[in-house]
C-alpha positions in Angstrom: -4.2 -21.5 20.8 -3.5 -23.5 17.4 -3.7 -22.4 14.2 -6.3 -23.2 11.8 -4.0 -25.2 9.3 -2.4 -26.9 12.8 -6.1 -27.9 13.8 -7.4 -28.7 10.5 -4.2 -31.2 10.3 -5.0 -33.0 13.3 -8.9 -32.8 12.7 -8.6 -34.6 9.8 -5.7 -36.7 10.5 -8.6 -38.8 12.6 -11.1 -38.6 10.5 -11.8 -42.6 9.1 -14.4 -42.8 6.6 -17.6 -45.2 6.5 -16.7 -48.2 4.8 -20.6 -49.7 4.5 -21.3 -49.9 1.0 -24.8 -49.3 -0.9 -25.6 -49.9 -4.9 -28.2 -47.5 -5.6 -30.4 -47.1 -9.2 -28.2 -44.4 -10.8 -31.1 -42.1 -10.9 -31.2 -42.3 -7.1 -27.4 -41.7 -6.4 -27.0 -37.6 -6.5 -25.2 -36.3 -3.7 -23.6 -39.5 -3.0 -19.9 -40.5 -2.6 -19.0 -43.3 -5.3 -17.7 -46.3 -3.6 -16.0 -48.0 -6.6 -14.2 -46.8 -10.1 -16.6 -47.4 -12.7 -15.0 -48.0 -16.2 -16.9 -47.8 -19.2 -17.8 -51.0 -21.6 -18.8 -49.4 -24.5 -17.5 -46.5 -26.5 -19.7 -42.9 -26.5 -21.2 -42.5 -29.2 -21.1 -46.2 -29.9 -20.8 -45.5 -33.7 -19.6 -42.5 -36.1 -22.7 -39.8 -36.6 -23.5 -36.7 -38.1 -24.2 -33.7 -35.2 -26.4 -32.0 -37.6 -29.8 -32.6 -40.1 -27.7 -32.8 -43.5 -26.5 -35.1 -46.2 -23.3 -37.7 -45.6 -21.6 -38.2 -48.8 -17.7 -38.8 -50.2 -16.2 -35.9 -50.5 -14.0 -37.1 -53.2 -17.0 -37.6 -55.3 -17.2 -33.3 -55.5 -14.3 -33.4 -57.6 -16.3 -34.4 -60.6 -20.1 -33.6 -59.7 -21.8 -31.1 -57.1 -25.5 -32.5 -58.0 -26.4 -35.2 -56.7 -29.3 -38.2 -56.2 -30.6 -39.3 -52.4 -30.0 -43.1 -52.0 -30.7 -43.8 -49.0 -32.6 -41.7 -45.6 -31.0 -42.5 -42.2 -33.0 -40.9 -39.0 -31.4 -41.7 -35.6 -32.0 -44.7 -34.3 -31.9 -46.4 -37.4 -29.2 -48.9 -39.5 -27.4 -47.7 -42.2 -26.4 -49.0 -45.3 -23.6 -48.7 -47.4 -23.5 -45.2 -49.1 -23.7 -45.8 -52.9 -21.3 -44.6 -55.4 -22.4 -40.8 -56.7 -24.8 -40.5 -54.2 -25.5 -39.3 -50.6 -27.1 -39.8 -48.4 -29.9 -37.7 -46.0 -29.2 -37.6 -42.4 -30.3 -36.2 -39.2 -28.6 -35.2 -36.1 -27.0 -38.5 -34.2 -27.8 -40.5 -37.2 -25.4 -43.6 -38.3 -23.0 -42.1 -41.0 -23.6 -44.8 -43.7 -19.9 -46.9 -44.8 -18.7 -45.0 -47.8 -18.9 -41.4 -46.3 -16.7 -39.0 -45.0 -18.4 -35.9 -44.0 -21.5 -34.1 -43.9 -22.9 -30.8 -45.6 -26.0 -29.1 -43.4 -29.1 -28.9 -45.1 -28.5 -24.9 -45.1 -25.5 -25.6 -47.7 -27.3 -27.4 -50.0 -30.3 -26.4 -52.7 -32.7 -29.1 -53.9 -33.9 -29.6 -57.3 -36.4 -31.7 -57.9 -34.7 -35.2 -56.3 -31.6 -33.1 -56.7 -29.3 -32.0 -54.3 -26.7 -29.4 -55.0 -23.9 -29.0 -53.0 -23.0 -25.6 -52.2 -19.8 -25.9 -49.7 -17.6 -28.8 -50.1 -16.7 -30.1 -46.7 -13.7 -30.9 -45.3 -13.0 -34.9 -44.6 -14.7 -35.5 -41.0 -16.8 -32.3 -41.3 -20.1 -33.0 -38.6 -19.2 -36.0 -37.8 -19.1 -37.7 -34.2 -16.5 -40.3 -34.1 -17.1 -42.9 -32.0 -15.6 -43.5 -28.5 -15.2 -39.5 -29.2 -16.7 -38.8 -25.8 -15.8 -41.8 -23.8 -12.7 -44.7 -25.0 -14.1 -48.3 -24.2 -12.4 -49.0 -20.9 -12.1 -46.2 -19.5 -12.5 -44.7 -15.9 -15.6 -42.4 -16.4 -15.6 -41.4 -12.4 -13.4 -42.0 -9.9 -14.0 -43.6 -6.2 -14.3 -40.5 -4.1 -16.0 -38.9 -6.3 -19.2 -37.0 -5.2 -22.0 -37.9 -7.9 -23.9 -34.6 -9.5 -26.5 -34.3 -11.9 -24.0 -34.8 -14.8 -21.5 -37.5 -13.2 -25.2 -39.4 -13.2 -25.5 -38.5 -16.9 -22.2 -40.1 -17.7 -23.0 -42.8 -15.9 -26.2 -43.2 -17.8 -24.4 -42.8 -21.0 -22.2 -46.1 -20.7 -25.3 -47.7 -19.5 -24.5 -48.3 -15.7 -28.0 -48.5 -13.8 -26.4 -49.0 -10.4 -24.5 -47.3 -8.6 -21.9 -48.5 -5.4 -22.2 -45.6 -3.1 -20.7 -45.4 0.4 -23.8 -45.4 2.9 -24.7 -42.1 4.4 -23.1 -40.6 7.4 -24.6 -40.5 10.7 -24.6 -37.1 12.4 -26.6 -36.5 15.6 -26.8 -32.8 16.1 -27.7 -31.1 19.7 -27.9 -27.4 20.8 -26.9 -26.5 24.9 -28.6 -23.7 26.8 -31.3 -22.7 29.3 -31.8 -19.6 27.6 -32.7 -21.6 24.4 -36.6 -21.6 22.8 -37.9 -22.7 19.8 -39.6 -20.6 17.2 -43.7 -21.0 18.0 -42.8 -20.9 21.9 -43.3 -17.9 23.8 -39.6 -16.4 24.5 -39.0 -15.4 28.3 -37.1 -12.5 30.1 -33.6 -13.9 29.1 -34.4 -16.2 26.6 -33.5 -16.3 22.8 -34.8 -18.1 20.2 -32.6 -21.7 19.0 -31.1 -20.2 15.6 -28.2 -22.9 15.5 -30.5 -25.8 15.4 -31.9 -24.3 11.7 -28.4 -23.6 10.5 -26.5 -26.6 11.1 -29.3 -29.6 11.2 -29.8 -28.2 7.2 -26.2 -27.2 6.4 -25.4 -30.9 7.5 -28.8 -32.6 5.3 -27.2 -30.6 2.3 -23.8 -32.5 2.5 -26.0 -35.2 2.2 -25.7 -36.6 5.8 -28.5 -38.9 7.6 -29.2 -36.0 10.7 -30.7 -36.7 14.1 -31.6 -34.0 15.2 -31.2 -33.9 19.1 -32.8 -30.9 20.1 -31.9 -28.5 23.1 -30.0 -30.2 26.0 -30.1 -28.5 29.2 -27.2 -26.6 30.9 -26.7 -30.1 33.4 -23.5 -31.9 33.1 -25.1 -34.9 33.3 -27.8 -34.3 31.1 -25.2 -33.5 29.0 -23.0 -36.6 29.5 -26.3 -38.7 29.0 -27.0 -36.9 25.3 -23.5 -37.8 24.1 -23.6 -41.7 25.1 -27.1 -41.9 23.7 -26.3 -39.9 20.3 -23.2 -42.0 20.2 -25.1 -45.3 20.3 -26.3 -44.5 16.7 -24.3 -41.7 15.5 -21.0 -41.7 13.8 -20.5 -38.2 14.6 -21.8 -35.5 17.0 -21.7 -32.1 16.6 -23.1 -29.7 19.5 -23.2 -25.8 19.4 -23.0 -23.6 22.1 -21.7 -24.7 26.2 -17.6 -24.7 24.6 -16.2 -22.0 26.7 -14.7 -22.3 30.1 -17.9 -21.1 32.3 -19.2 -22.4 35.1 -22.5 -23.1 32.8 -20.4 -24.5 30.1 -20.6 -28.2 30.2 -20.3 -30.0 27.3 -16.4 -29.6 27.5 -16.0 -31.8 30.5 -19.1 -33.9 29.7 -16.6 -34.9 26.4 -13.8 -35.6 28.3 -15.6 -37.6 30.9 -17.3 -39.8 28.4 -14.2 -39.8 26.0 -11.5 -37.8 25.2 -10.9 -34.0 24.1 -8.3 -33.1 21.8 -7.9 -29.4 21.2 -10.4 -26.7 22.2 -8.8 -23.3 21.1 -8.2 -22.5 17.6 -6.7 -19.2 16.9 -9.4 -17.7 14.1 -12.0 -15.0 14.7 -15.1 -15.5 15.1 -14.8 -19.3 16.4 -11.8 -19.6 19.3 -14.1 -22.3 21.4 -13.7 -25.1 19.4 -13.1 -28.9 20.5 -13.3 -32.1 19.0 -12.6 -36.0 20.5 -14.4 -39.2 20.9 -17.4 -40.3 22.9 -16.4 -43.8 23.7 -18.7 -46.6 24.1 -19.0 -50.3 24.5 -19.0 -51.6 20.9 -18.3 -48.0 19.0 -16.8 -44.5 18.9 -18.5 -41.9 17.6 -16.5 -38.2 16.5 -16.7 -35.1 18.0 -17.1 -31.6 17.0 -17.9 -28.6 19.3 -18.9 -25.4 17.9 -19.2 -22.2 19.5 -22.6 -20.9 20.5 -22.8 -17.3 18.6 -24.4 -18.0 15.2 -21.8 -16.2 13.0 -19.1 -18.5 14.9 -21.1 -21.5 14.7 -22.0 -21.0 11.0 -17.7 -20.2 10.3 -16.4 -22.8 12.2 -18.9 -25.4 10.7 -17.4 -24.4 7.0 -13.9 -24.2 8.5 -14.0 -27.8 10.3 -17.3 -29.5 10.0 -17.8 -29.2 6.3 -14.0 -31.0 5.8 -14.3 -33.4 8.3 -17.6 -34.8 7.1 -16.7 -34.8 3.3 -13.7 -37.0 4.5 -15.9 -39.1 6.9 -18.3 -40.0 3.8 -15.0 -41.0 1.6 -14.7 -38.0 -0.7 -11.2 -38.0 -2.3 -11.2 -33.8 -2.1 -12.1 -31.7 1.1 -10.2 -29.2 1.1 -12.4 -25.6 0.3 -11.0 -24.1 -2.4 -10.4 -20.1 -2.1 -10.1 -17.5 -5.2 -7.7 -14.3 -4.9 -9.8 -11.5 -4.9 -9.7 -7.8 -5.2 -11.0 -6.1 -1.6 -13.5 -3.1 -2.3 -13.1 -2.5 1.5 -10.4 -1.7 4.1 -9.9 -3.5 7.1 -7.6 -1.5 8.7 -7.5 -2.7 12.3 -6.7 -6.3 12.0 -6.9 -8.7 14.8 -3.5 -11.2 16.3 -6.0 -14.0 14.8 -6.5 -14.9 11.6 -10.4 -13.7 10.6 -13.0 -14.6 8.1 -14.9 -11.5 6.7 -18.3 -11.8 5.6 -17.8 -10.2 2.2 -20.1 -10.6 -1.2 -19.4 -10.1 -4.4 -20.0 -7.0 -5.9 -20.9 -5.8 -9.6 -17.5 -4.6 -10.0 -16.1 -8.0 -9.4 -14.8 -6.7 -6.3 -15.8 -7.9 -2.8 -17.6 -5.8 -0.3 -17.8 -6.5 3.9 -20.6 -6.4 5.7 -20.2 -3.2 7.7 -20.8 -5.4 11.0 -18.8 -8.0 11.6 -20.0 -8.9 15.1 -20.5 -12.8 15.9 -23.7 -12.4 16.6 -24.9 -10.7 13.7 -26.6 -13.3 11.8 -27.8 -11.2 9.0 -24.3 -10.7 8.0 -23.9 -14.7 7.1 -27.6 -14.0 4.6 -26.2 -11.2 2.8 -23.2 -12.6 2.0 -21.7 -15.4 -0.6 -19.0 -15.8 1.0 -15.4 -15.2 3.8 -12.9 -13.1 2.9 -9.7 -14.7 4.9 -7.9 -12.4 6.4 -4.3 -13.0 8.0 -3.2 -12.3 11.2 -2.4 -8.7 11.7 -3.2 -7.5 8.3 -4.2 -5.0 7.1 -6.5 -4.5 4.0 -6.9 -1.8 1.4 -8.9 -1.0 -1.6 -7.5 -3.2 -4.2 -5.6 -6.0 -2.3 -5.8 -8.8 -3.0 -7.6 -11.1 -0.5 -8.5 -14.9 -0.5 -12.0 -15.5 -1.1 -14.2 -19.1 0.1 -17.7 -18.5 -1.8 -20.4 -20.7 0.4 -21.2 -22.3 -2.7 -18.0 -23.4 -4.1 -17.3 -26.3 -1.9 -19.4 -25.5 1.1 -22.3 -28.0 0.1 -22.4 -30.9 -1.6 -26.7 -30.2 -3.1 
């Protein structure tokens, strides 16, 4: 068996990302991967202004007078002129600070008096005021290629006044589920039969990094059916991932469908829950498309899709980071018969600021993957007590890009 850093290597090692680029309207680019530096043209703000509702004025003029006469009122938005001498001047938040001033007092700090104002805290030089290029430096790299664009990455975009957007196009995953023992929800389930959980999992867990899914359905437990799925998803598709059929029994195809149709690389990985694993190529005429083969018990499927999937496809859609990031975290639990693999605990995080384990930690227990936020990674042989320290992968640090 290999380990998980050993199989992760050589996972990624062949992953090649899409090289198809798209320029989308900015407002139509979160979740995608950005294709291109983009350097800002202008500075943010553009010009010095005051971040509150006050009055601009020279401070030095406070050494002889605190009362003094509005010249001039500047809402945002609007030009400003030069602040007269012995004067100031009424502003309001993002407002142009007129040429002549050097700070601004809040309206709170000030009494009026008729067309009066009395200053009542004498401000420091550069007191609430933006400076320009204070945000953002003309010329420089706002966002990075690589970089996968969120709500506020869009923002910052919008901010230098870039309404397109080069994205790399979206990935291409066809998605199919093995087994004769597989229904759908809405279909009566027969003697034997269980209903396709996988197929809701991972078709959704894949549309939330953002990828272009074909769903594939349920292929039946024929190796030639089989073989027949994976040349006609990899027509279209620039990967394939499958769940369930990856062990070594005699109803198991999809193994040597792969291999007949491609190649296999690895299909043991030394982790619990997820050993049957296997990735390759399905090879045809004018493409390759990617594989990935995922166990069939939904806790294994769901781990092994954050373990390999999730990396694989960040790196196959051009992100510069896909590497899950894990926190140290203090175990509320003991795990004190640890397994020769390495295992990934569904844990949550507690009110303490402790984690907690589900108490069953079976691979078919499915619940366990709702209650929890997240895997505690446990290594092999260890054992756990209350207040170790244990590595923690939240599912939503990392595990979706939406």
């Amino acid at each position: 068996m290999l380990s998980l850093n050993d199989a992760l290597e050589e996972l990624l090692d062949a992953a090649r990302p899409v090289s198809e680029v798209q320029l989308l309207n900015t407002l139509e680019s979160d979740g995608r991967v950005l294709a291109a530096d983009q350097i800002a043209d202008i500075n943010v703000p553009p010009m010095d202004n005051s971040q509150m509702d006050g009055y601009a004025l020279c401070s030095a003029d406070l050494d002889a007078n605190d009362r003094f006469s509005v010249s001039q009122r500047i809402p945002a938005g609007h030009l400003a002129q030069s602040l007269q001498a012995g004067t100031v001047a009424r502003v309001f938040t993002g407002a142009f600070i007129p040429p002549g001033a050097d700070a601004v007092v809040m309206q709170e700090e000030v009494e009026l008096e008729g067309d009066q104002v009395i200053i009542r805290h004498r401000p420091g030089v550069g007191q609430w005021i933006r400076r320009a290029g204070e945000d953002i430096r003309c010329g420089a790299t706002i966002l990075e290629r690589g970089d996968r664009l969120c709500p506020q990455a869009l923002g910052l975009a919008a901010s230098v006044g870039l309404a397109t957007l080069p994205v790399y196009r979206r990935l291409r995953v066809g998605c199919l589920f093995t087994g004769d023992e597989l229904t759908m929800p809405g279909e009566a389930l027969k003697p034997g039969s269980i209903y396709n959980s996988n197929r809701f999992v991972l078709v959704n867990m894949l549309r939330r990094l953002g990828c272009e899914v074909e769903d594939l359905g349920i292929v039946a437990d024929r190796l030639e059916q089989t073989r027949a799925a994976l040349r006609d998803a990899a027509d279209r598709c620039d990967l394939i991932v499958s769940s369930g059929g990856m062990s070594v029994g005699e109803e198991d195809h999809v193994k040597p469908a792969v291999a007949a149709e491609g190649s296999l690389s690895a299909w043991q990985i030394a982790i619990k829950p997820g050993k049957p694993l296997a990735w390759g190529t399905i090879q045809r005429p004018t493409r390759d498309a990617f594989f990935i083969g995922l166990p069939g018990n939904p806790v294994s499927s769901f781990v092994t899709f954050l373990l390999f999937v999730h990396p694989f496809v960040l790196k196959m859609q051009g992100q510069r980071q896909w590497a899950s990031k894990s926190l140290s975290m203090r175990a509320d639990f003991e795990w004190l018969k640890p397994d020769k693999r390495r295992e990934f605990l569904r844990v949550r995080i507690n009110a303490q600021g402790g984690l907690e384990r589900y108490a069953n930690q079976s691979s078919a227990v499915l619940t366990s993957t709702v209650w929890a936020d997240g895997l505690a990674d446990i290594a092999p042989g260890l054992v756990v007590r209350q207040g170790d320290r244990v590595p923690y992968l939240s599912f939503n640090h990392g595990f979706g890009a939406r």
